[in-house]
Residue frames as qw, qx, qy, qz and C-alpha x, y, z in Angstrom:
[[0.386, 0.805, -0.441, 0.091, -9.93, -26.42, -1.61],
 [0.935, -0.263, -0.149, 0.184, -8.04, -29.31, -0.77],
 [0.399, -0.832, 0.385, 0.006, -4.95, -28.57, 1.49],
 [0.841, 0.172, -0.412, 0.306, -0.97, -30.60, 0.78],
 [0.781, -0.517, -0.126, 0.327, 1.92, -31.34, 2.89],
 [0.018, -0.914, 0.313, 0.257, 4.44, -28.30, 3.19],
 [0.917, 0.380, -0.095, 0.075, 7.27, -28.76, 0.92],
 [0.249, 0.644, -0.638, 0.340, 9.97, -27.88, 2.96],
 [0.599, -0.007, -0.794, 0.105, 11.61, -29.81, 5.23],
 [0.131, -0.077, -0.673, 0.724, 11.10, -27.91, 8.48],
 [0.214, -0.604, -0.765, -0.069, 7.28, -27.20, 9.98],
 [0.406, -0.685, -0.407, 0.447, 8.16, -24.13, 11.91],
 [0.346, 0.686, 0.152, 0.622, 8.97, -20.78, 10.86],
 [0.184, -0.285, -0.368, 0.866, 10.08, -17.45, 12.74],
 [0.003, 0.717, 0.622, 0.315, 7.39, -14.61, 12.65],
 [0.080, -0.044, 0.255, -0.963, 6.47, -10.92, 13.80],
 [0.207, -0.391, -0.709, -0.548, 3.78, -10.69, 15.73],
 [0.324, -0.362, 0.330, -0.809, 1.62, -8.61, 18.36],
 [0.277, -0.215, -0.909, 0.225, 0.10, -11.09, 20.60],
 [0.125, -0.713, -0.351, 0.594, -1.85, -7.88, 22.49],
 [0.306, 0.752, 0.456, 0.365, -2.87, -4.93, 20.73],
 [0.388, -0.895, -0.009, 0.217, -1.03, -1.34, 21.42],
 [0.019, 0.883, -0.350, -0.313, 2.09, 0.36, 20.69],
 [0.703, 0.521, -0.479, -0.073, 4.71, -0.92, 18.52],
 [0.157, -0.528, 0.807, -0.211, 6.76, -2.14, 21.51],
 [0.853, -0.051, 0.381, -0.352, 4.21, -5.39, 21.81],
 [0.895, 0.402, -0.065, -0.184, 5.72, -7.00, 18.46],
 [0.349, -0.449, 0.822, -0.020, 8.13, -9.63, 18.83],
 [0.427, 0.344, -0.742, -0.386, 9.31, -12.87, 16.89],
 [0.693, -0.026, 0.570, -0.440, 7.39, -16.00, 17.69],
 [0.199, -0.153, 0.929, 0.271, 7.48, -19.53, 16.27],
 [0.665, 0.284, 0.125, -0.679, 4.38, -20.36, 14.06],
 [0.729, 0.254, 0.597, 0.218, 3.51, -23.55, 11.68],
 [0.132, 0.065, 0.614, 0.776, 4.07, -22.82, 7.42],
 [0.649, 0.289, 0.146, -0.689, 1.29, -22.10, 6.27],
 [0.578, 0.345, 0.728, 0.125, -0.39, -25.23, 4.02],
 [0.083, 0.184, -0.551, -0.810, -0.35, -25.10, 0.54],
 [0.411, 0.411, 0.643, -0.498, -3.25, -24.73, -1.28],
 [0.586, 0.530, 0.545, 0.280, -4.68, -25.78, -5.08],
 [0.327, 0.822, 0.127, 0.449, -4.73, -22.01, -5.79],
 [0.503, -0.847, 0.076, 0.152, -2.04, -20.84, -3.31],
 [0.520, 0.446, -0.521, 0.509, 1.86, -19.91, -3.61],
 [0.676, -0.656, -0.082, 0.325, 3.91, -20.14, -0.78],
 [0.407, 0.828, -0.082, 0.378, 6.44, -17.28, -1.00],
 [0.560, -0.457, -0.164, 0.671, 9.68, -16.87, 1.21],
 [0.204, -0.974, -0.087, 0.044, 9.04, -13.26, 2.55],
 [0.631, 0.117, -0.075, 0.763, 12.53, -11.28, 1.46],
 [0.110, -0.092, -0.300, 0.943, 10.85, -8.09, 2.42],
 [0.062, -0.687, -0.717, 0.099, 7.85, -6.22, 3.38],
 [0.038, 0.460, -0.012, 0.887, 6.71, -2.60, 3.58],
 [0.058, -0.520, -0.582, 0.622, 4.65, -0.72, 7.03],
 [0.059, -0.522, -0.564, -0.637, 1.63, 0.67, 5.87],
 [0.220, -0.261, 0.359, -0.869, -0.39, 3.42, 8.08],
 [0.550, 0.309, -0.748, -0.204, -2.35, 0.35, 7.87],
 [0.731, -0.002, -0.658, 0.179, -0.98, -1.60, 9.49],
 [0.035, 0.164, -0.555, 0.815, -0.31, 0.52, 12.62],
 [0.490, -0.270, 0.181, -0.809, -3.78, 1.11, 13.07],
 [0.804, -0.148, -0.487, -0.307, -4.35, -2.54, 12.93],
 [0.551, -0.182, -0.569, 0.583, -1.33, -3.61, 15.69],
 [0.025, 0.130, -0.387, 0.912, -2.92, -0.12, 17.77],
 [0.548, -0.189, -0.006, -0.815, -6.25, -0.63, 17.77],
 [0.625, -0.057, 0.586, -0.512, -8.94, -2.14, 19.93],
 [0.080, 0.011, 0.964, 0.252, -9.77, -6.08, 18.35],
 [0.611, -0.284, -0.422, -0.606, -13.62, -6.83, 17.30],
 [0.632, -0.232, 0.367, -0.642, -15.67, -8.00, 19.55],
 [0.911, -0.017, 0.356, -0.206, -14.94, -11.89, 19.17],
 [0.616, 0.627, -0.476, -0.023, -11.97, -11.93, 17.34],
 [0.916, 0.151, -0.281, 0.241, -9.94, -14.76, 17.88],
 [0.363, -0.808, 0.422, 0.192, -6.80, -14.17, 20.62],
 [0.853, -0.083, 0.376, 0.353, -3.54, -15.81, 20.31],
 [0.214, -0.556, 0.354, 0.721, -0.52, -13.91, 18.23],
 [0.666, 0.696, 0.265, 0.043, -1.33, -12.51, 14.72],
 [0.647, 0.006, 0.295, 0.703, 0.99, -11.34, 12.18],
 [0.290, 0.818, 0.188, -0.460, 0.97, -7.69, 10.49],
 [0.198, -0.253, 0.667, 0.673, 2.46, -6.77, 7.04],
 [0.685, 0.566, 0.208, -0.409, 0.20, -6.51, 3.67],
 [0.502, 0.729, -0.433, -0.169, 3.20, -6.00, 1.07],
 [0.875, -0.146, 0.374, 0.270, 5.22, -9.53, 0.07],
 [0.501, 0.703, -0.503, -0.050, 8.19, -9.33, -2.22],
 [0.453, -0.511, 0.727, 0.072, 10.31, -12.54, -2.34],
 [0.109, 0.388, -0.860, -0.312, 10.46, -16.15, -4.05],
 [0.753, 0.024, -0.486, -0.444, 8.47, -18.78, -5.36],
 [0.267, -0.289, 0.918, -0.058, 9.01, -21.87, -2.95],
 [0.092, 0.146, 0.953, 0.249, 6.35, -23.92, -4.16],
 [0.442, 0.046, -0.120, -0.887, 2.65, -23.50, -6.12],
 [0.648, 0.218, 0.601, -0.414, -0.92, -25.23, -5.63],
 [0.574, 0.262, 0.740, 0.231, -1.81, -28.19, -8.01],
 [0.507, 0.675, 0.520, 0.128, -4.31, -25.16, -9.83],
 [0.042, 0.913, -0.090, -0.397, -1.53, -22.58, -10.64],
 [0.799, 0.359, 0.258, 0.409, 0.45, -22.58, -14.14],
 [0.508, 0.816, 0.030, 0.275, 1.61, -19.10, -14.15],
 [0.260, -0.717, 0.587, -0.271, 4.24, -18.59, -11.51],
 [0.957, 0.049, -0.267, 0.103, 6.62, -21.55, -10.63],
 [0.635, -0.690, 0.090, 0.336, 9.21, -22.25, -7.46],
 [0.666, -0.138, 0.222, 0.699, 12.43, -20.13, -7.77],
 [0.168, 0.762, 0.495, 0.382, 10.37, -16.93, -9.09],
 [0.029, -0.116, -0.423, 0.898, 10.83, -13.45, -7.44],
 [0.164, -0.476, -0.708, -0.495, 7.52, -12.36, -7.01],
 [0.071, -0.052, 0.412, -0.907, 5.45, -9.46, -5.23],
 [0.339, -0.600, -0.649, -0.323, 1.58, -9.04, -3.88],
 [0.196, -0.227, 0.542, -0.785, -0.36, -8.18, -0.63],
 [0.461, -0.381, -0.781, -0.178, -3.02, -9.56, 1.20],
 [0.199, -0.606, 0.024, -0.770, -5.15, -8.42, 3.07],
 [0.901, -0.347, -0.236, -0.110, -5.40, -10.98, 5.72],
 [0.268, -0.833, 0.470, -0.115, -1.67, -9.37, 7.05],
 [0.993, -0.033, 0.055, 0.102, 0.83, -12.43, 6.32],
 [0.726, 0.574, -0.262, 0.275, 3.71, -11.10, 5.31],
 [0.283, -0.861, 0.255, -0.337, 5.51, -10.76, 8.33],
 [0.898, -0.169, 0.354, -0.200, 7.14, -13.84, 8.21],
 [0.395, -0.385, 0.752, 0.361, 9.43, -16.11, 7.20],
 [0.033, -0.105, -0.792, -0.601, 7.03, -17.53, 4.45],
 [0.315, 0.418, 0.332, -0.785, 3.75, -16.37, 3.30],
 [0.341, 0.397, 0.803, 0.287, 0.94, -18.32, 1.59],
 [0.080, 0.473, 0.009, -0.877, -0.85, -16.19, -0.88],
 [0.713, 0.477, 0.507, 0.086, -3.28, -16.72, -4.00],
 [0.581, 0.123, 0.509, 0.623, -1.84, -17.07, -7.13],
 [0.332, 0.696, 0.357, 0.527, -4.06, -14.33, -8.39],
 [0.343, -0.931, 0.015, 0.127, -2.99, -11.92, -5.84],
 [0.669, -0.361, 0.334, 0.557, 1.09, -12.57, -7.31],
 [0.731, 0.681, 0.002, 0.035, 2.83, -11.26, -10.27],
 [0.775, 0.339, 0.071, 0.529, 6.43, -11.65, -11.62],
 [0.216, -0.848, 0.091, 0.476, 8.91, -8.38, -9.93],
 [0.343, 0.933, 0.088, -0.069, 10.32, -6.29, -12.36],
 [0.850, -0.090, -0.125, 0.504, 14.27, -7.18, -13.23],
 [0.256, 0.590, -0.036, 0.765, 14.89, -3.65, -12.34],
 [0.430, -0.682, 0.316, -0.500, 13.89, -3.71, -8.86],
 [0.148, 0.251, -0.835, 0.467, 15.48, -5.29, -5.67],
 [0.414, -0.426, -0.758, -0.269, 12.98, -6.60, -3.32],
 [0.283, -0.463, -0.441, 0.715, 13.21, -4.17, -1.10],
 [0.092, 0.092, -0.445, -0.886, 12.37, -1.93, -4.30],
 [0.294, -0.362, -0.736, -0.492, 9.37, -4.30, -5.06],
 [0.168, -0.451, -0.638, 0.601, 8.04, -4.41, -1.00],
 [0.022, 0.227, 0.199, -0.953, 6.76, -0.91, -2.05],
 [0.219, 0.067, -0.456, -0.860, 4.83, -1.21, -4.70],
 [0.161, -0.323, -0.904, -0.227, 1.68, -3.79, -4.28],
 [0.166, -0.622, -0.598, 0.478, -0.57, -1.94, -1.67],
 [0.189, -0.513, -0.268, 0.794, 0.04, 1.48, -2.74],
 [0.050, -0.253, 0.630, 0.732, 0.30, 1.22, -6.13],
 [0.005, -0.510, -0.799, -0.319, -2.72, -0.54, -6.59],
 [0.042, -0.708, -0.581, 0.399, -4.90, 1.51, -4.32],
 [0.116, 0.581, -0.137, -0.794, -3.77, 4.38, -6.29],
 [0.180, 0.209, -0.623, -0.732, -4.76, 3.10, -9.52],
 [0.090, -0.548, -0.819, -0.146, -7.56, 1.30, -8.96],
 [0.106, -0.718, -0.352, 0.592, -8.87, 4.82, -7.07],
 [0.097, 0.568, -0.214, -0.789, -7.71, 7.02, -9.86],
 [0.157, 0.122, -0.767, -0.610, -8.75, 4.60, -12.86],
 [0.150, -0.287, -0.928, 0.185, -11.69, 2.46, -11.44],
 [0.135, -0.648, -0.604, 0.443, -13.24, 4.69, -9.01],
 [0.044, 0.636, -0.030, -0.769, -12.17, 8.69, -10.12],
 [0.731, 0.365, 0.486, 0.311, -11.93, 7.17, -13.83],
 [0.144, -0.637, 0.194, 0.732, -9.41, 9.89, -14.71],
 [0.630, 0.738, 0.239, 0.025, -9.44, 11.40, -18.19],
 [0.474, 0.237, 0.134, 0.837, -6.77, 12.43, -20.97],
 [0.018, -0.553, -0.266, -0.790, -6.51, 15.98, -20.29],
 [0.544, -0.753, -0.364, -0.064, -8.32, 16.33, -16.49],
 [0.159, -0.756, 0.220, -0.595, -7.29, 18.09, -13.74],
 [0.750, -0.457, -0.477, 0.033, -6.05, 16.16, -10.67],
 [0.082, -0.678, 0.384, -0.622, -4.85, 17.12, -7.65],
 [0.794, -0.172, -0.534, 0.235, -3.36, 14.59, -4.73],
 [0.237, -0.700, 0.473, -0.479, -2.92, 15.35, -1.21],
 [0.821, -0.280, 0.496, -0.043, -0.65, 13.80, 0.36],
 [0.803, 0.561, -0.200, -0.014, 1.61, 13.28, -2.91],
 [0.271, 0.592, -0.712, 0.263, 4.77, 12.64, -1.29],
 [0.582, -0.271, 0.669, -0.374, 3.04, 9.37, 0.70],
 [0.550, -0.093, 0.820, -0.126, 2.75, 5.90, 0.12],
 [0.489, 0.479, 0.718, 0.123, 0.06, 6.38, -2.22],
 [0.197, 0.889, -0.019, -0.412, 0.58, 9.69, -3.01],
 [0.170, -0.698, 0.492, 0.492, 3.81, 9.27, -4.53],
 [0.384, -0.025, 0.854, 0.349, 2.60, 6.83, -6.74],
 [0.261, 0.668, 0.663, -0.215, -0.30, 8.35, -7.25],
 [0.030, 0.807, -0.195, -0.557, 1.18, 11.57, -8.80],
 [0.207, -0.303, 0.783, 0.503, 2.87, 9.15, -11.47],
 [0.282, 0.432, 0.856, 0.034, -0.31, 7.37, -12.32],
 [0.375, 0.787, 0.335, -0.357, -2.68, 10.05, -12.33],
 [0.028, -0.582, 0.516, 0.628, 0.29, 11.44, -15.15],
 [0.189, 0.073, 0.933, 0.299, 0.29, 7.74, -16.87],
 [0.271, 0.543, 0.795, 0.011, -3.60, 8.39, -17.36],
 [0.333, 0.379, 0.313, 0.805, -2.71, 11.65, -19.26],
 [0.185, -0.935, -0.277, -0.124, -4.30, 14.13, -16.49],
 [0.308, 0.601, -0.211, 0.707, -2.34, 17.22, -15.38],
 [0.720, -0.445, -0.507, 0.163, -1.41, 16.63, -11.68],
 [0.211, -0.727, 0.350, -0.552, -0.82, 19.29, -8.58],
 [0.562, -0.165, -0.681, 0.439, 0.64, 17.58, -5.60],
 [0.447, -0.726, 0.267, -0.448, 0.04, 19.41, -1.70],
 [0.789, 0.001, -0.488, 0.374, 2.89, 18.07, 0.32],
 [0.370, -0.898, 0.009, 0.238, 5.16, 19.52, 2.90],
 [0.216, 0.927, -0.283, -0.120, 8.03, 21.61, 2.00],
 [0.550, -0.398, 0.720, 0.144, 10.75, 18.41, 2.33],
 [0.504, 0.058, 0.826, 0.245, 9.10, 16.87, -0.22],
 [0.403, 0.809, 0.010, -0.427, 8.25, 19.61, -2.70],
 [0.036, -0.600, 0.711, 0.365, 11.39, 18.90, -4.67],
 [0.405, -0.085, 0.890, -0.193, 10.03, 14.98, -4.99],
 [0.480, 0.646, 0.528, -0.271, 6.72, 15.55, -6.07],
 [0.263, 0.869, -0.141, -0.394, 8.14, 17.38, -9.02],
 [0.022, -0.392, 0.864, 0.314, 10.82, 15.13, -9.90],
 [0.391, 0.139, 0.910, -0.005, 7.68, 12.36, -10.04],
 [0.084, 0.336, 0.733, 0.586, 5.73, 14.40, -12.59],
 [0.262, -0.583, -0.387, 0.665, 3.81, 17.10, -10.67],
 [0.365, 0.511, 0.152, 0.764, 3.53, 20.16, -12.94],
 [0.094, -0.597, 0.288, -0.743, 2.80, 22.20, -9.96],
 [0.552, -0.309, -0.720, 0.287, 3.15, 21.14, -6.33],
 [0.294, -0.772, 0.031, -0.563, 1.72, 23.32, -3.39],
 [0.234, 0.151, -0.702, 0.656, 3.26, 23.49, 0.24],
 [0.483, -0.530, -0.665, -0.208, 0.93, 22.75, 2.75],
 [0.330, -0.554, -0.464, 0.608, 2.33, 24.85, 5.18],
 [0.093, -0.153, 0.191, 0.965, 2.35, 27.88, 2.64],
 [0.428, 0.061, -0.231, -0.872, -1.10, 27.21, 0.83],
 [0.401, 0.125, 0.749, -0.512, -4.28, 26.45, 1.41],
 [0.093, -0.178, 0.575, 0.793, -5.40, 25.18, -1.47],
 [0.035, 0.495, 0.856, 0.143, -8.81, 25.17, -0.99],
 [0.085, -0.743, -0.168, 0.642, -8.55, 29.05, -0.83],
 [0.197, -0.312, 0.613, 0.698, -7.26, 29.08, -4.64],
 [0.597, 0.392, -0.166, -0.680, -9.29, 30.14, -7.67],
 [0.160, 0.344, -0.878, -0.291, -8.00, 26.91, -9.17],
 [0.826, 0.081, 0.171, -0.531, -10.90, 24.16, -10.26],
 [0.021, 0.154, -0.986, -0.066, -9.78, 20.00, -10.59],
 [0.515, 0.026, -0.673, -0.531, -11.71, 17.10, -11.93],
 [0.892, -0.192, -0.342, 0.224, -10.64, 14.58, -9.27],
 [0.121, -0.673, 0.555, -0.473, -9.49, 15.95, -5.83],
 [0.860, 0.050, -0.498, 0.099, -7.45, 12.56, -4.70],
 [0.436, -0.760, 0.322, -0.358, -7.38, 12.46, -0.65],
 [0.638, 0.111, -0.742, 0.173, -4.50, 9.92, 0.14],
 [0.258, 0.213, -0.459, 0.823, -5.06, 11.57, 4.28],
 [0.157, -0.638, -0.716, 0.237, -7.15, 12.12, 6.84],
 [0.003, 0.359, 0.056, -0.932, -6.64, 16.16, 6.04],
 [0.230, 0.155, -0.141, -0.950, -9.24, 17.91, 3.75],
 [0.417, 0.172, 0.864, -0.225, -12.23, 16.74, 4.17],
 [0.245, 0.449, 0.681, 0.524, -15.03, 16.93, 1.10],
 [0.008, -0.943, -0.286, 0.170, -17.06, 19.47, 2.35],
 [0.235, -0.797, 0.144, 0.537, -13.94, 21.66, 2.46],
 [0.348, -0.307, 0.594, 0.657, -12.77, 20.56, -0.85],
 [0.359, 0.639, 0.666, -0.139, -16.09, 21.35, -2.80],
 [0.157, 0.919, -0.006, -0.362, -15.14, 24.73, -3.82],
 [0.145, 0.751, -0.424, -0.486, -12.31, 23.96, -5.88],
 [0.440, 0.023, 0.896, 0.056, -14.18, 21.31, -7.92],
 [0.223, 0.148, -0.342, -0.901, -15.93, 21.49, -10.77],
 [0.492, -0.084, 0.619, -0.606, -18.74, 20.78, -11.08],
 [0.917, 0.223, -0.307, -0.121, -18.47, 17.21, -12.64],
 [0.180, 0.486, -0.809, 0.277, -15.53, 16.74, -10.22],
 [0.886, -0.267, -0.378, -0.036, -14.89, 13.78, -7.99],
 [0.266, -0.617, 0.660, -0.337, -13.35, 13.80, -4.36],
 [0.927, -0.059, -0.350, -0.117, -11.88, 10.55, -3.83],
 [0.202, -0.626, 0.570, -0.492, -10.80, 9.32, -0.61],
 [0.820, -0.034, -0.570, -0.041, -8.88, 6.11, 0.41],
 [0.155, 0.232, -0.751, 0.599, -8.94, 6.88, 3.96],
 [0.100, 0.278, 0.862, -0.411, -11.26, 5.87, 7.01],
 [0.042, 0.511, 0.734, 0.446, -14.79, 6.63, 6.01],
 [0.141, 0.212, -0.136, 0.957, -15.76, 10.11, 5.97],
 [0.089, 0.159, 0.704, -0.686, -17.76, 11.94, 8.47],
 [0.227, 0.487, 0.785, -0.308, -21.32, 12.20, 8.24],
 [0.207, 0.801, 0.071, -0.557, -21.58, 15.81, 7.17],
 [0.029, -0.323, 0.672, 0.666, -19.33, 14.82, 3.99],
 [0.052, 0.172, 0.914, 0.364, -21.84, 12.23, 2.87],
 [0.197, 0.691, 0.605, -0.343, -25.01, 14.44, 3.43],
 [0.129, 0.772, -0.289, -0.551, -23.36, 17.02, 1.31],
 [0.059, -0.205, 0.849, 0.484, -22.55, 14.71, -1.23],
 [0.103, 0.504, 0.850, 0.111, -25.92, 12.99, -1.49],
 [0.180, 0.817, 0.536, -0.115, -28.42, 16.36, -1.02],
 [0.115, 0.693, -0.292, -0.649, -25.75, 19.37, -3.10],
 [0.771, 0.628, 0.105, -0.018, -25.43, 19.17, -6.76],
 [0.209, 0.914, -0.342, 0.062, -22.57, 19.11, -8.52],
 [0.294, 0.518, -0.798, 0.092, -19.34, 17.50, -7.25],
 [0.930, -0.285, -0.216, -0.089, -19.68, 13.45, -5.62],
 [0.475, -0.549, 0.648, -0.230, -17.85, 12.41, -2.55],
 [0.976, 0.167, -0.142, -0.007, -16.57, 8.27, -3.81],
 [0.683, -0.609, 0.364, -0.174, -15.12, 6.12, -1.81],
 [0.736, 0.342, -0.584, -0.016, -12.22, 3.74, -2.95],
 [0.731, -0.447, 0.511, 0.069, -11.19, 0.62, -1.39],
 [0.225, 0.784, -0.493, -0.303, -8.83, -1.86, -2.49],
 [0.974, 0.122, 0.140, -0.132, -9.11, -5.56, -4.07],
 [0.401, -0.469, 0.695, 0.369, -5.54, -7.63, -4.46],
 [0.901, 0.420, 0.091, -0.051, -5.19, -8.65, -8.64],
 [0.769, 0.043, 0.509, 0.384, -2.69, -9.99, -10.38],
 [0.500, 0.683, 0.348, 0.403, -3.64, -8.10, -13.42],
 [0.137, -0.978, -0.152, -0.033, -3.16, -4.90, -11.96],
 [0.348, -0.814, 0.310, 0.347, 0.43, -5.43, -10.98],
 [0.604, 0.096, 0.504, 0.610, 1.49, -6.74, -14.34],
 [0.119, 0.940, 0.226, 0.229, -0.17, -3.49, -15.53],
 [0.305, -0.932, 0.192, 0.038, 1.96, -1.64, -13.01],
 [0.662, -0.499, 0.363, 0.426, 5.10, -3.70, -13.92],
 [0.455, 0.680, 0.356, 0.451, 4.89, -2.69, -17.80],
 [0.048, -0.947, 0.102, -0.300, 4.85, 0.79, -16.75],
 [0.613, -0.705, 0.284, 0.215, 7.94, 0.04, -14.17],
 [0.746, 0.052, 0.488, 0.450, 9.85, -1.83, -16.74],
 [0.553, 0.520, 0.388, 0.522, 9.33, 0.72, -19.10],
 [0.267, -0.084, -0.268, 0.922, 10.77, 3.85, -16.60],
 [0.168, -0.484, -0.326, -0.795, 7.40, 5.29, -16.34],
 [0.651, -0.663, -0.106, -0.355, 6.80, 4.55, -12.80],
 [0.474, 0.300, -0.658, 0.503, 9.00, 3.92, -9.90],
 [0.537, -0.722, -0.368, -0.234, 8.77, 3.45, -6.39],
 [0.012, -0.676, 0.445, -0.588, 10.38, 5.96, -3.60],
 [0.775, -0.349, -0.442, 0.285, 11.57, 4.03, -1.02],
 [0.278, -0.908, 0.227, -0.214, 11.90, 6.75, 2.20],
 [0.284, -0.589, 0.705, -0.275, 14.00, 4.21, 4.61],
 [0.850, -0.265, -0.245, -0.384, 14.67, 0.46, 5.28],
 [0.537, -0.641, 0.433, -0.337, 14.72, -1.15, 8.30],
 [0.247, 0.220, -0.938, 0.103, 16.39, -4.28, 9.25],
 [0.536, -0.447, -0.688, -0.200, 13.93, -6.93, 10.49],
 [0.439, -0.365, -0.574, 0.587, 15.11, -6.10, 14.35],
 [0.128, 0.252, 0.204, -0.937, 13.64, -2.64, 13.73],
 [0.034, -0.508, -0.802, -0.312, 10.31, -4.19, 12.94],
 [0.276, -0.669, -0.662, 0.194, 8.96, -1.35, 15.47],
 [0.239, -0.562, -0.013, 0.791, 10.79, 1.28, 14.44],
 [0.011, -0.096, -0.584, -0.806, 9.59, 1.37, 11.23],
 [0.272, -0.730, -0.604, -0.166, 5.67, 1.17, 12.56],
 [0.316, -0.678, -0.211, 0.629, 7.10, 4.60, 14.85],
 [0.171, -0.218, 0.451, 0.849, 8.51, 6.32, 11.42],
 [0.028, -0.422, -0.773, -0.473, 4.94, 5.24, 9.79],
 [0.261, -0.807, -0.513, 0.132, 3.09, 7.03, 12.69],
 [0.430, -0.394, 0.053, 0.811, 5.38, 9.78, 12.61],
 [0.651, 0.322, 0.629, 0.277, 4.74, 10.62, 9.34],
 [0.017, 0.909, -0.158, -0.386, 7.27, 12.29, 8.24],
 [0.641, -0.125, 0.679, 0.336, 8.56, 10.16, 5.71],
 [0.382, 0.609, -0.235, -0.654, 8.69, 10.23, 1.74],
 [0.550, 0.278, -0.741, -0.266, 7.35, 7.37, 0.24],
 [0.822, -0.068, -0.466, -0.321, 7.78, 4.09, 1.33],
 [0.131, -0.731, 0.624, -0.243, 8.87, 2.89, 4.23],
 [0.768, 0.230, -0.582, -0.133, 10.54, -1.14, 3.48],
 [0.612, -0.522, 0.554, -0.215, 11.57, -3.68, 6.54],
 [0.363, 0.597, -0.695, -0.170, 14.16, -6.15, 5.07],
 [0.754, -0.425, 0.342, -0.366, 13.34, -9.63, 6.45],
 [0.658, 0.461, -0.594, 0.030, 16.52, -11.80, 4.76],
 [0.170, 0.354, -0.800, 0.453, 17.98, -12.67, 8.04],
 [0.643, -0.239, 0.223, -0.693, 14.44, -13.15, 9.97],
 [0.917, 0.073, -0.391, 0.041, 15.45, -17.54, 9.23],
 [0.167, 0.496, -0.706, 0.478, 18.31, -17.12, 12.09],
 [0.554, -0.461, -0.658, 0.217, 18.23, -19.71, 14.82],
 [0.497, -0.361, -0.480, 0.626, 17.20, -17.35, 17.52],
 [0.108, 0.343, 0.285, 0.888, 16.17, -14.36, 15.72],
 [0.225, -0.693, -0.558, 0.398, 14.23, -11.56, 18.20],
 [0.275, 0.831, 0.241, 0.419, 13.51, -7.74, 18.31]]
């Protein structure tokens, strides 16, 4: 892939980045090159970002074993502007707004290269602090609930976790694909989950809902809480537990492989294009939306990775990075 010569005039950019692995205090603004354009690359000026649980564990945890030192960036979610596109892109063009993620953490930054198929066009109904939410979560919920759970008209789902990241989007989706959707939040965000399309939402400090007679198609773990084993019983048996957190423990996947009856399936999550013009159709046409909890000004890059570990938030939580071009700009 042949590399050109940045098109702006400066070479340097500000950044966030952890230099050292460990609490949020480590991240701090550092100079970096542009990134080089590339045939199938955009360069995007970064107008905001979102903090993903994510991301924390990446800036908290221990590096591989031969990874590269020297300061990385964190961020997944881009929302901003076209500045300029590789020789082989035709559908996006400088002076776009435009959202994605990548997995390869870039957005933390004044400007962030990205492939073209990883972009689509933001919705003229969100801000970009609006859009910041939506790429990461949104997909992962719909590829997980369409892809992986392949919901049906008419199923049964049930999301824990419905008043997070991916829950909250997830509760909308699983709707869009015409299944009848329980949420399990906490009581704050009982009210939420209901306003997003919920027809019944369960407190998690009041019920255990894996004590309930009730039987679902597609029990959808956004959390590290209920694990499969525990959520067998109130599955039918053609259901699917799906679960886009860390990979579950041993005892889930022996139970899945030697019981009958309900599968344990794993979803991960693949940046397209297609997916988020899918997801802007449905925005554009008021059938999905995304819950921004809180956002931060860039200088509280670290307080928003404290609010993400907290988690006690609803929704999304957005870090604004308009101002993150200042000569001098720090945390």
């Amino acid at each position: 892939m042949a590399a050109h010569t940045n098109p702006l005039e400066e070479t340097q950019m500000n950044a966030i980045v952890l230099e050292r692995h460990g609490p949020p205090e480590v991240l701090r603004v550092r100079r970096l090159p542009i990134p080089a354009l590339q045939d199938k690359g955009v360069l995007v000026r970064v107008r905001a970002t979102a903090v993903s649980p994510g991301d924390c564990r990446m800036r908290a945890s221990k590096p591989p074993r031969g990874e590269q030192s020297g300061p990385k960036r964190v961020g997944l979610d881009v929302a901003g502007e076209v500045v300029s596109v590789g020789a082989a892109i035709t559908h996006l063009r400088p002076g776009e707004r435009v959202y994605g993620f990548s997995m390869r953490s870039v957005a933390s930054a004044e400007y962030a290269l990205l492939p073209g198929s990883a972009l689509a066009v933001i919705p003229a109904s969100l801000t970009f602090q609006q859009a910041a939410a939506v790429p990461l979560s949104a997909t992962t919920a719909l590829q997980a609930l369409r892809d992986v759970a392949k919901v049906k008209q008419g199923e049964r789902v049930l999301v824990v976790g419905a008043s997070g990241g991916v829950g909250t989007f997830a509760v909308q989706l699983a709707r869009i694909l015409g299944a009848d959707v329980t949420g399990v939040c906490s009581a704050r965000h009982v009210a939420l989950v209901r306003e997003l399309g919920a027809g019944r939402v369960l407190d998690h400090g009041q019920t255990d809902f894996t004590r309930e007679p009730e039987r679902y198609d597609v029990v959808f773990n956004t959390t590290f809480a209920r694990s499969f084993v525990a959520c067998r019983q109130v599955l039918a048996r053609t259901g699917r537990y799906v679960t886009v957190a860390l990979p579950p423990p041993w005892v889930d996947r022996v139970a899945s492989s030697l019981l009958p009856g309900p599968r344990l399936l794993m979803a991960s999550v693949t940046p397209r294009g297609d997916d988020l013009r899918q997801l802007s159709a449905w925005i554009d046409a008021g059938q999905l939306r995304p819950v921004v909890s809180q956002v931060f000004p860039y200088t509280r890059f670290a307080d928003a990775h404290r609010a993400s570990e907290a988690g006690q938030s609803g929704g999304k939580l957005v870090v604004d990075m308009e101002s993150l071009n200042e000569a001098g700009a720090s945390l």
